[in-house]
N, C-alpha and C positions, 0 to 999 in steps of 0.2 A: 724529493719526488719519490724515491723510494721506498723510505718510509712511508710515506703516504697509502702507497700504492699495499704492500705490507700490512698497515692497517686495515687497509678496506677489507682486501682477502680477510683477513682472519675476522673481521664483523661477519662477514657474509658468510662465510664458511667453515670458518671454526667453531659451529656447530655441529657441524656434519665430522669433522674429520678428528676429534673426538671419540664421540663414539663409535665408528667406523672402526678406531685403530683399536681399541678394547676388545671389539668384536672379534678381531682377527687374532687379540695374544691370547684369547681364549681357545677360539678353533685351535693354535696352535697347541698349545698348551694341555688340550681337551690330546690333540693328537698323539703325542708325547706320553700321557697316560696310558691310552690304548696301547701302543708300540712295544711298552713296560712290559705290561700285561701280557699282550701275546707271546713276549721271550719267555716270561717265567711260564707258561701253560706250557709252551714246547718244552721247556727243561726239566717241568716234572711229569709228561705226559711220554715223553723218551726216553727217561728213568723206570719207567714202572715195568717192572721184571717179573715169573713167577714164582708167589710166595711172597711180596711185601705185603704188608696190608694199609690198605686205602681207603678213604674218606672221601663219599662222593658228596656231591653240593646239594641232595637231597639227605643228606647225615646217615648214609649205611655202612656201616665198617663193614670193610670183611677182606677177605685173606684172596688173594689172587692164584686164579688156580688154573687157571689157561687164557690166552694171547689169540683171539681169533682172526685172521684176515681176512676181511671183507671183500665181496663181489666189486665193491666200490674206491676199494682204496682205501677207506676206512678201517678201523680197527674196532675192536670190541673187546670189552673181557666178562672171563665169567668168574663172578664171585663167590666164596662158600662162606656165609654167614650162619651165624647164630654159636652157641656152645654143640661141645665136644658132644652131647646127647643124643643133641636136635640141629645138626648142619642140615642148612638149607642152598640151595645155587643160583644165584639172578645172573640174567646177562646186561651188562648196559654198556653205550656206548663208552669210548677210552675218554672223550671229552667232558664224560659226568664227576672225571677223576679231580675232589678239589685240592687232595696233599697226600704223601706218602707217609705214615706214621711208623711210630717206632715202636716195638714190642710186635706182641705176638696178639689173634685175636679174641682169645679169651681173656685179656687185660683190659679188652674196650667193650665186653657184654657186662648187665645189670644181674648183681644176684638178685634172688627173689626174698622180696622181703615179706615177713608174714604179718598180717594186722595183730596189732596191741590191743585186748580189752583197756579201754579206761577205765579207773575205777572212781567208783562215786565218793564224795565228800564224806569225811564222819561226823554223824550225827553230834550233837553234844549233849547230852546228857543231866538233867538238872537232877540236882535231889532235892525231896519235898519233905 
């Protein structure tokens, strides 16, 4: 009788509880990811001191040159990009911070490179 009873459940239902249970090792699993994530943002976002230089998740390196505290609770920093010539200063939030790199910031600007004439093909020459 129990088996019976065993069977029917899982005709009837064991459609539903299937996928139901996937649903859930995902949310979980989904959640697990996040949790990850938010450790590591607090542990380089708690690290970031003046003078490292950083790499925000819109790709601007630049060298950390003050720790602002916000009206909000928030932080801010302000960065001084570009080469030794031409420093420039942006502010952006502490949470744009994607890694803390290593070196200094003139190892992560582009020198300028100057364009190359191509030169044309040589002719060939017949003799007549």
């Amino acid at each position: 009788m129990l088996s019976l009873l065993q069977a029917t459940f899982m005709e009837e239902y064991g459609v539903l509880i299937i996928p139901v249970a996937l649903i859930v090792v995902l949310v979980l699993f989904n959640q697990m990811r996040v949790k990850k994530y938010q450790k590591q943002a607090e542990g380089i976002i708690g690290a970031i001191k003046v003078g490292d230089v950083v790499k925000t998740y819109s790709g601007f390196y630049g060298q950390v040159s003050k720790v602002i505290d916000m009206a909000d609770g928030n932080k801010a920093l302000v960065l001084a990009t570009g080469d030794s010539s031409n420093i420039g200063h942006i502010t952006i939030d502490i949470k744009a911070v994607y890694a803390i790199e290593k070196g200094d910031v003139s190892s992560f600007t582009f020198k300028e490179n100057k364009p190359t004439a191509k030169k044309a093909p040589a002719k060939k020459t017949t003799k007549k």
